[in-house]
C-alpha positions as CSV (number, residue, x, y, z in Angstrom):
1,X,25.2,-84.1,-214.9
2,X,26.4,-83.4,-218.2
3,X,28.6,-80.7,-219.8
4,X,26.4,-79.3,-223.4
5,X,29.2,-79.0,-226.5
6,X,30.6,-76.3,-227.7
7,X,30.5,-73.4,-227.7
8,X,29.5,-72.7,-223.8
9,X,31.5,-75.6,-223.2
10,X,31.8,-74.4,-219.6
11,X,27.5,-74.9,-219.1
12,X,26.3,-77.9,-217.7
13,X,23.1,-79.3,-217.6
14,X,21.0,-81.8,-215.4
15,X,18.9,-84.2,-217.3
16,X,15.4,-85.1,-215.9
17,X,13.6,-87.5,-217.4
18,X,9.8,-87.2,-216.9
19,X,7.3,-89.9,-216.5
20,X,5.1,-89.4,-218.9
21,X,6.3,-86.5,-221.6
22,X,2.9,-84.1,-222.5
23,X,1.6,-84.0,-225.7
24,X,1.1,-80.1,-225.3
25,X,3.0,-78.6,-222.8
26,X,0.3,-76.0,-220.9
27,X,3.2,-73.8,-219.1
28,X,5.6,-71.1,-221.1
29,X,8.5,-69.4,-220.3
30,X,8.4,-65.9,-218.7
31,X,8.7,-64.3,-222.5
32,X,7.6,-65.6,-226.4
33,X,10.1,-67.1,-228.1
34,X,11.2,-65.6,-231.7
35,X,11.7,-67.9,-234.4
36,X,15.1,-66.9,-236.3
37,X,16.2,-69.5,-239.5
38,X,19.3,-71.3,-239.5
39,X,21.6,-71.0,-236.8
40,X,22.1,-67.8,-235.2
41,X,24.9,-67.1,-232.2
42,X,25.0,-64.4,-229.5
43,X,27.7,-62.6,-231.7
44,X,25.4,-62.2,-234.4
45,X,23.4,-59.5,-232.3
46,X,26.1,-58.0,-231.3
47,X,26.1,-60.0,-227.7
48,X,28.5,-62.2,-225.7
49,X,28.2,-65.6,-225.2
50,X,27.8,-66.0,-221.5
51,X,30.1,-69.0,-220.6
52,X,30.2,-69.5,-216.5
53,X,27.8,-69.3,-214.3
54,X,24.9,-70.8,-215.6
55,X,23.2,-74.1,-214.7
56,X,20.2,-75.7,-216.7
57,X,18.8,-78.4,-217.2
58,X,16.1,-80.3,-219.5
59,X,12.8,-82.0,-219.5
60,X,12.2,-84.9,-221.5
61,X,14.9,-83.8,-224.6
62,X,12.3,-80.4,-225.2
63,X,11.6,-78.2,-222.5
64,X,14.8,-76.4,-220.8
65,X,15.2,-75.3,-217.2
66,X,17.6,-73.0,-216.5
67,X,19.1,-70.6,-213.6
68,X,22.1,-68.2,-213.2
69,X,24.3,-66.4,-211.3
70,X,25.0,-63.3,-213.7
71,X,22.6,-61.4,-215.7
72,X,21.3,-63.2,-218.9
73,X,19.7,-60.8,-221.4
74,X,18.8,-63.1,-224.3
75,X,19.0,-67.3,-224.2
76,X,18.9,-68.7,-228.1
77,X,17.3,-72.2,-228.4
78,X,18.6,-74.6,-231.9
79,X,16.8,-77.0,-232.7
80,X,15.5,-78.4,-236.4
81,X,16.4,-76.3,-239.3
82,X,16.3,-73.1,-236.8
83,X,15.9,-71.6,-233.6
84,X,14.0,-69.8,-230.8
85,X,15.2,-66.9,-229.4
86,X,14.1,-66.0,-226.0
87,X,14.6,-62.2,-225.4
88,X,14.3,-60.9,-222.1
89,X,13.4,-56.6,-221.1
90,X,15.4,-56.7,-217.9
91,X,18.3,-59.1,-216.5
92,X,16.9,-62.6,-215.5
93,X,18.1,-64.9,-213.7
94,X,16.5,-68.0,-214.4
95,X,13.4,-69.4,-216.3
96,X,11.7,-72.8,-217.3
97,X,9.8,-74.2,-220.2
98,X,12.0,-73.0,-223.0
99,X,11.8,-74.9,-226.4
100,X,12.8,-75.3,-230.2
101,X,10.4,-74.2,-232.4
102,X,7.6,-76.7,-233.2
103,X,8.4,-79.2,-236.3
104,X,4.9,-79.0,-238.1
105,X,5.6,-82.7,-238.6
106,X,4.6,-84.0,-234.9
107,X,3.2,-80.7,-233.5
108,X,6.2,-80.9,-230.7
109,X,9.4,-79.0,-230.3
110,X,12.7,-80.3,-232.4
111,X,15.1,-82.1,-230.1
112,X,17.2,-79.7,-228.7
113,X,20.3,-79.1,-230.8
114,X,22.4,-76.8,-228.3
115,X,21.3,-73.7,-226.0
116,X,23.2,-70.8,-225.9
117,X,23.2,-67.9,-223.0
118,X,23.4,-64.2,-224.4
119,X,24.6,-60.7,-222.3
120,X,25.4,-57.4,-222.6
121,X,29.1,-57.7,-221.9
122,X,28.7,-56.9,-218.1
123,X,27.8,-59.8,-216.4
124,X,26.1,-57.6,-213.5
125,X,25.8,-60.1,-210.7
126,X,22.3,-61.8,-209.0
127,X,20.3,-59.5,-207.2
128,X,20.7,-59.8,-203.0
129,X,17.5,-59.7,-200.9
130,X,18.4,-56.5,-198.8
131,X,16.4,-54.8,-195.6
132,X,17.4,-51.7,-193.4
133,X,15.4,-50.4,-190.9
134,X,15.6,-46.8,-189.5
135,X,14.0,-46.3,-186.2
136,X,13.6,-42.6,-184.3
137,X,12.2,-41.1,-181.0
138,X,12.3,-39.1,-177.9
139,X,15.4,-36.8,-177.5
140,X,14.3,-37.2,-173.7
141,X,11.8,-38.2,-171.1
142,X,10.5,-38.3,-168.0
143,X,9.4,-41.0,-166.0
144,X,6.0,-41.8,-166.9
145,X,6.3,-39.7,-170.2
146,X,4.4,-41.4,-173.5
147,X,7.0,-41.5,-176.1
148,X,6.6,-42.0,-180.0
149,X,8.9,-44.6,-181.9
150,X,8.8,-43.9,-185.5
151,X,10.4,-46.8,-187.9
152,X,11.3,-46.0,-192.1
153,X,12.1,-49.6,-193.3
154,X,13.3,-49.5,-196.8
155,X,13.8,-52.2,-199.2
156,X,17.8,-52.0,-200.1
157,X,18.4,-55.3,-202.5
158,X,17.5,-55.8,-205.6
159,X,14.6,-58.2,-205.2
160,X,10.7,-58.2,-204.0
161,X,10.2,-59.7,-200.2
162,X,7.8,-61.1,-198.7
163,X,6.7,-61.6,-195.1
164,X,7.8,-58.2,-193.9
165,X,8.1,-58.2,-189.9
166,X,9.0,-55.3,-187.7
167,X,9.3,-55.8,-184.0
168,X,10.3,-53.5,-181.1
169,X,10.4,-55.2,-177.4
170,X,8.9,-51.9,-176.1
171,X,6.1,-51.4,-178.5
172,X,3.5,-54.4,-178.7
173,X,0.7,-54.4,-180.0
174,X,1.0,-50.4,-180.6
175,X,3.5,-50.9,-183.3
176,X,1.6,-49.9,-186.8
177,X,2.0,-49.3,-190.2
178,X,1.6,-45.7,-190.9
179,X,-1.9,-44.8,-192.1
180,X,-3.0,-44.9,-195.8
181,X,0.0,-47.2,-196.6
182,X,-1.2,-50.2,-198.7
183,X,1.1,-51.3,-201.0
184,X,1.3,-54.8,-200.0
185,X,4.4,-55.5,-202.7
186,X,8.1,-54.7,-200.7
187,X,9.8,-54.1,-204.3
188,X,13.3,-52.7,-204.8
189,X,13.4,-49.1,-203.2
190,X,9.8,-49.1,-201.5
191,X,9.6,-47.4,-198.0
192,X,7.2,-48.1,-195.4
193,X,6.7,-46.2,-192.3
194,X,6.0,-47.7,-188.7
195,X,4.7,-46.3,-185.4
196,X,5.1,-47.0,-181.9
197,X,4.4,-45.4,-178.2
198,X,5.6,-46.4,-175.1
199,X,5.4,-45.6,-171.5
200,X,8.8,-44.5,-169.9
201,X,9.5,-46.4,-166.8
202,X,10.8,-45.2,-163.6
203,X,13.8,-45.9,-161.6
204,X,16.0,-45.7,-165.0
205,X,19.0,-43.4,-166.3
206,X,18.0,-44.2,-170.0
207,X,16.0,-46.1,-172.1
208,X,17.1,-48.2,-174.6
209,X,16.1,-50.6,-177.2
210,X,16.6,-52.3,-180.7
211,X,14.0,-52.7,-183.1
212,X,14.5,-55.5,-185.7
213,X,13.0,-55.6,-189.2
214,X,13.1,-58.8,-191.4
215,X,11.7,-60.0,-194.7
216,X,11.9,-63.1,-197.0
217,X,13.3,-63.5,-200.9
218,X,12.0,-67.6,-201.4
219,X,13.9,-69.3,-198.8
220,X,16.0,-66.7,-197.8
221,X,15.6,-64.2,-195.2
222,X,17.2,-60.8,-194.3
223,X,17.3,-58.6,-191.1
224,X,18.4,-55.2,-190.1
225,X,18.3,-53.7,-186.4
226,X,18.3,-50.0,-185.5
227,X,19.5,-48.9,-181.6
228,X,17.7,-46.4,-180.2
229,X,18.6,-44.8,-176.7
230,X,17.4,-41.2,-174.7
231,X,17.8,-39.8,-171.1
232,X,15.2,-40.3,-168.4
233,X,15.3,-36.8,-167.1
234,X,14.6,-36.2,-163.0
235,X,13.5,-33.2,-161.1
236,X,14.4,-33.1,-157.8
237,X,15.5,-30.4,-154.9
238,X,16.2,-31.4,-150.6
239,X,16.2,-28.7,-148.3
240,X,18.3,-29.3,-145.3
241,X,17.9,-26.8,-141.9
242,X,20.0,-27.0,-138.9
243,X,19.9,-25.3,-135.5
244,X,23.1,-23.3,-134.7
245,X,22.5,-22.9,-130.8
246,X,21.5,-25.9,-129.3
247,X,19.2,-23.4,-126.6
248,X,18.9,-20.1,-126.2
249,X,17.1,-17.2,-124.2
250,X,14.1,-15.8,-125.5
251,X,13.9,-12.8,-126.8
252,X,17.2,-13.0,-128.5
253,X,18.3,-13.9,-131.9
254,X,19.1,-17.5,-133.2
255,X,20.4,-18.7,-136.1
256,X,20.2,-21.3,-138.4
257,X,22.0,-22.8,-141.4
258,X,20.5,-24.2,-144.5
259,X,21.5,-26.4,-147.4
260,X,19.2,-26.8,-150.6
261,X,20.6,-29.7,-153.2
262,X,19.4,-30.3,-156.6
263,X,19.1,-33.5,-156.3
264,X,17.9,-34.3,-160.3
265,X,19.9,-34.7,-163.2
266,X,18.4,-31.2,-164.7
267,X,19.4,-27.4,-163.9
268,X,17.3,-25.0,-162.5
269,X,17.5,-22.2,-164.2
270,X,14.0,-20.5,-162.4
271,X,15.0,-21.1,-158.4
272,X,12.9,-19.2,-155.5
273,X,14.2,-19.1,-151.9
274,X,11.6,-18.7,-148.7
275,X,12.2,-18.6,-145.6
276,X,9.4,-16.2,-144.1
277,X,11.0,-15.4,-139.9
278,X,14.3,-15.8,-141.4
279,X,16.9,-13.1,-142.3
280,X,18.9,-15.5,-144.6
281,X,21.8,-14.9,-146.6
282,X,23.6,-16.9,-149.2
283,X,26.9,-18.4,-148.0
284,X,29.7,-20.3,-149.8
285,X,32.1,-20.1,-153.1
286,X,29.0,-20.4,-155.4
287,X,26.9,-17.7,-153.7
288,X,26.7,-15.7,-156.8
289,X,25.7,-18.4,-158.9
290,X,22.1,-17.8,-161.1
291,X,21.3,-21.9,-162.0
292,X,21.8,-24.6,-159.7
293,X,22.9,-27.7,-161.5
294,X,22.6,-31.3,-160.7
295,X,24.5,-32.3,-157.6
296,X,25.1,-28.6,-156.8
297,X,24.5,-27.5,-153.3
298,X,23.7,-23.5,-152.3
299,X,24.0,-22.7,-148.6
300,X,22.3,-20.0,-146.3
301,X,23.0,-18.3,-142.9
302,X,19.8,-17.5,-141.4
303,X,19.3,-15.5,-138.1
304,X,15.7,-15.3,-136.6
305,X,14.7,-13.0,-133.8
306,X,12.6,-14.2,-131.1
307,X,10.6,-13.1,-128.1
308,X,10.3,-13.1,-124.6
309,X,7.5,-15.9,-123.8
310,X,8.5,-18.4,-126.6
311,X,9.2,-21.5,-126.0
312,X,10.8,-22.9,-128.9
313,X,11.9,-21.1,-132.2
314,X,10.8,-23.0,-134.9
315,X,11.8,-22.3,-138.7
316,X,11.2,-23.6,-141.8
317,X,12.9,-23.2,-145.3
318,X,11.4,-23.5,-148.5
319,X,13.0,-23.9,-151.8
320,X,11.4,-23.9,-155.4
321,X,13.2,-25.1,-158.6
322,X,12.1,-24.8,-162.7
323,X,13.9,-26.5,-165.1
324,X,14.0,-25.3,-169.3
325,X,10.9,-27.8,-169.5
326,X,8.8,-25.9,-167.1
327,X,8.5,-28.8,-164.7
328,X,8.8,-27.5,-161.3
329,X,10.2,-29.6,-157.5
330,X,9.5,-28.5,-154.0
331,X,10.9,-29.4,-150.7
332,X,11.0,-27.6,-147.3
333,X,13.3,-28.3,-144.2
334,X,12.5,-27.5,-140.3
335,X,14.6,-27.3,-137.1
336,X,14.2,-25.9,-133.8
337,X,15.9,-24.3,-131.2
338,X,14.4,-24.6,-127.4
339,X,13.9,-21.4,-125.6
340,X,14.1,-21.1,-122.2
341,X,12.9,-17.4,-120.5
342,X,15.1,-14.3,-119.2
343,X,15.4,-13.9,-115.4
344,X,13.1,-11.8,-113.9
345,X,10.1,-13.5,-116.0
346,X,7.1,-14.9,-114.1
347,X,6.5,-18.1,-115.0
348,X,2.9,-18.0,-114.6
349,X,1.0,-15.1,-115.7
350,X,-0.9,-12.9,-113.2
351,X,-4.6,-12.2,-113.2
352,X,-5.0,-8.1,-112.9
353,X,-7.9,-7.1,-110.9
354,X,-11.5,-6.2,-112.7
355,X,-10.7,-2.7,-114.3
356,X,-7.1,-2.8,-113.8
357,X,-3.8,-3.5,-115.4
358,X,-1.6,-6.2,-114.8
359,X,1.7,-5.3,-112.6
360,X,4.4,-4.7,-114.5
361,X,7.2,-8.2,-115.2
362,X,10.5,-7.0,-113.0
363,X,9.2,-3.7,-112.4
364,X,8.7,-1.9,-115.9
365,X,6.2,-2.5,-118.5
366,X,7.3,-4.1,-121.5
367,X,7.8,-1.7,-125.3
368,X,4.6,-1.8,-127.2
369,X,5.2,-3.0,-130.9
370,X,2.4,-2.7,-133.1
371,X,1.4,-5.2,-135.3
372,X,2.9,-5.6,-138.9
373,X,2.0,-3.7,-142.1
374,X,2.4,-3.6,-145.7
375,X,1.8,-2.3,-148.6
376,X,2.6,-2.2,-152.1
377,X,2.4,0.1,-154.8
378,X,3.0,0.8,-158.6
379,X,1.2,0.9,-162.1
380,X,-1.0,-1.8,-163.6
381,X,-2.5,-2.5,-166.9
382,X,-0.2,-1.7,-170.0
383,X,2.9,0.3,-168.7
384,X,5.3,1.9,-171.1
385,X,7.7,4.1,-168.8
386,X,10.1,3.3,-166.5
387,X,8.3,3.5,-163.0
388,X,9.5,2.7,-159.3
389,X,7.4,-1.0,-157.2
390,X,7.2,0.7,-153.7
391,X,6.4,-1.4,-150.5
392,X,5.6,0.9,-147.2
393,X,4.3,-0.4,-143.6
394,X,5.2,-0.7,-140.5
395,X,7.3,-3.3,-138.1
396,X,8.8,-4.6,-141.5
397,X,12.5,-6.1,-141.0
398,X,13.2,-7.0,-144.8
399,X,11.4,-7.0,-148.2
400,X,12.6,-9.0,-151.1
401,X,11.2,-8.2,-154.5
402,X,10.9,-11.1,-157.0
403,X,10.3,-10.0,-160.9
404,X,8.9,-12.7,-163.1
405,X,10.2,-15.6,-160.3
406,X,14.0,-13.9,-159.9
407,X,14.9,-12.1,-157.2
408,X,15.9,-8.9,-158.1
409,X,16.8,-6.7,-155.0
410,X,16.7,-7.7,-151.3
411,X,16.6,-4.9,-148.0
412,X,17.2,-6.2,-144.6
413,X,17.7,-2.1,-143.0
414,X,15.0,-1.1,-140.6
415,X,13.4,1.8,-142.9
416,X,10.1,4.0,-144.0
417,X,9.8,2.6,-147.5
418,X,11.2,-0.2,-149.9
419,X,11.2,0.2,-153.9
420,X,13.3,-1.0,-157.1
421,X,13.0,0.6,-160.5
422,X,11.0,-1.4,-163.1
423,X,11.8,-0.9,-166.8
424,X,9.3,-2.3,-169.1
425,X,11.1,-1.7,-172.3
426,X,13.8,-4.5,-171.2
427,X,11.6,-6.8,-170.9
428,X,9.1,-9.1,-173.3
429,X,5.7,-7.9,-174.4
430,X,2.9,-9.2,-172.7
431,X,2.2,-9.6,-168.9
432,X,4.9,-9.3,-166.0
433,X,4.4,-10.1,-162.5
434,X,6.5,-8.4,-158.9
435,X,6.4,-10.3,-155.4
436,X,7.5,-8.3,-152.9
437,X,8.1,-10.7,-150.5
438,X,8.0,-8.9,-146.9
439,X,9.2,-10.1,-142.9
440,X,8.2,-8.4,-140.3
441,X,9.4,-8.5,-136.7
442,X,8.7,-11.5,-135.0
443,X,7.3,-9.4,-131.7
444,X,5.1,-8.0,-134.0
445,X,3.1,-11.4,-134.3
446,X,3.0,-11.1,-137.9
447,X,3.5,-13.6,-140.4
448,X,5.4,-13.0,-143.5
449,X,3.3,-12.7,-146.1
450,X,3.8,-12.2,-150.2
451,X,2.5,-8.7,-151.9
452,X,1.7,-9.4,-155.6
453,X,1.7,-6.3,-158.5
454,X,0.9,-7.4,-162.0
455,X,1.6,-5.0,-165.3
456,X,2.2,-5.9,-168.7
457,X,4.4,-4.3,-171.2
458,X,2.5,-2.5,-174.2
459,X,2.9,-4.0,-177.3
460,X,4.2,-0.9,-180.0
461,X,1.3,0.4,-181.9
462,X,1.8,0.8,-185.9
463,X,0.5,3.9,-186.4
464,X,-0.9,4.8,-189.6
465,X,0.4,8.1,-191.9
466,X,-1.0,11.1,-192.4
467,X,-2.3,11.6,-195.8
468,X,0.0,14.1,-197.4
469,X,-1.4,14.9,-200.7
């Protein structure tokens, strides 16, 4: 390697000698020289001599070879009686084939003379290969869920890349470009969008996952990653029901106690109760409360009256929770309690005579209780007033009315009719439903059973004007 003489004393050149030099060379530099007389200098265009930084070198004493590490805006080229000046539009970095201007004499280039490197004054440095990669998705999930990944991969350096990669270990072969992008060219400032989906899977708190993009700038190559994490939402509720008494005598009242858990990592905030022979009530510090969180466990006394000739009281609770998504979990819990009979009751039942009655069980005859009935009433169609649900019947013990899912009002006394006052304007426009969830007595043989009343609230009317003159 050799140092080339003032005045970029400081810029060394390699000299390669070629086998055989061409008579006509058939490659040019990246821009046509201009052929200036005598022998011009950077300063006489009002440039600076660039005097680090910059390596080149020659083929065969005409053709130079050159790359740098700063911007070079102009590169002048003596040789002969003058010189070629090689201006370039936008910084370069490096070039080949540059030459003297051709001595009419031989029909080559003069030997090269000296080279000298022109800027602008600010020496802006190479341009870096640069990638980033921005990747987006679900805020949340549930197991099972199809989620979209979307990717924005933008080209941050300062030079073109080549053999653009993005790769997500969750997406495969559904990873894409997005449609109707075809620019095949990753310049400076280009964006191109990707698209993934994935299946959630199960048995995980979150999901999470790097996608990496990468691309190549001649021999080197750049990469970016982008993290990307959400929730695996659950839904889950377990009803719990336990036996108070361990036996007792039929025809008396037993009692039970029930625990219902949200046992997901979401709140219900839509929760319905059932527990159709019980007369349940909620228990504990959080009695009052109107969502039950994750982890959070409501409690009930239940008391359940029985008859004389059962043999076991058997109960079962049934609990109902929404989340904000709409996504609903069931579960129901049992117990039992054995019965064993009041003294005085035959065991065996008698056979009356044809066109009798049967004697009477320890010398009277037993209360006759009618069998349960119901009955609910109030407005359908499109309500606008205020206007009362009413439940009547007979043998009833409680009635619960549920509005739209929440329980609203609850009677447990022993009376001729049941109702809660319904006001439409408090509530949305559009359809409304009441449950009036009724028990009866359980000597009445009568299953609970669910009364349903549907109404909707009138949208207002825009009523047009009169024409006034």
């Amino acid at each position: 390697m050799k140092c080339l003489r003032a005045p970029l004393a400081a810029v060394c050149w390699v000299f390669v000698v070629l086998v055989t030099a061409p008579a006509a060379h058939a490659w040019d530099a990246s821009v046509p020289p201009v052929k200036v007389d005598g022998n011009p200098t950077c300063a006489d265009y009002g440039l600076t001599s660039i005097t680090s930084g910059v390596t080149y070198g020659v083929h065969d004493t005409y053709y130079v070879k050159w790359t740098s590490t700063v911007a070079v805006d102009w590169v002048i080229v003596k040789g002969g009686p003058n010189a070629n000046i090689y201006k370039y539009p936008v910084d370069t970095f490096g070039d080949d084939w540059l030459h003297a201007p051709i001595n009419p004499s031989t029909g080559k280039p003069y030997d090269l003379s000296h080279v000298e490197f022109c800027g602008d004054g600010l020496n802006e440095p190479e341009p870096k290969p640069g990638i980033k990669i921005v990747k987006t998705g679900a805020d949340y999930a549930y197991a099972g869920d199809t989620v979209t990944y979307h990717f924005v991969v933008t080209n941050v350096g300062g030079t073109t890349l080549t053999n653009v990669t993005v790769t997500d270990p969750r997406c495969g072969s559904t990873l894409v470009r997005k449609t109707g992008e075809t620019d095949m060219s990753f310049d400076p400032n280009d964006v191109w969008n990707y698209s993934c989906t994935a299946v959630v899977p199960s048995g995980v708190a979150q999901v999470d996952n790097t996608a990496t993009a990468c691309g190549e700038y001649g021999d080197t190559k750049v990469c970016d990653t982008d993290d990307h994490s959400f929730p695996v939402r659950t839904i889950a509720i377990q009803v719990d029901k336990l036996a108070v008494e361990q036996t007792a005598v039929a025809g008396s009242t037993v009692h039970f106690t029930i625990a219902v858990k949200n046992t997901g990592n979401t709140s219900f905030v839509g929760y319905v109760f059932d527990d159709p022979n019980c007369d349940e009530q909620r228990t504990g510090a959080n009695a009052a409360d109107a969502t039950l969180d994750p982890g959070e466990t409501w409690t009930y006394a239940c008391a359940m009256a029985t008859h004389a000739g059962q043999t076991s009281a058997d109960n079962t609770a049934t609990a109902t929770g929404t989340n904000s998504d709409d996504k609903t979990a069931t579960d129901s819990g049992s117990a039992a309690i054995p019965l064993t009979q009041p003294a005085g009751t035959p065991q065996t039942p008698q056979t009356p005579p044809q066109g009798g009655t049967p004697p009477p069980a320890g010398g009277t005859l037993p209360e006759t209780v009618l069998s349960g009935r119901a009955r609910l009433r109030g407005p359908s169609g499109c309500v606008k007033q205020a206007f009362r649900a009413r439940v009547t019947g007979r043998s009833i013990t409680s009635v619960a009315f549920y509005v739209d899912g929440k329980l609203v009002k609850r009677f447990t006394a022993n009376r001729s009719s049941y109702s809660i006052k319904v006001r439409p304007g408090r509530m949305g426009i559009g359809r409304h439903r009441i449950v009036a969830r009724v028990k009866f007595l359980a000597a009445s043989g009568t299953d609970a059973r669910n009364l349903p009343l549907t109404f909707r609230r009138c949208a207002r009317q825009v009523v047009t004007p009169r024409f006034t003159g």
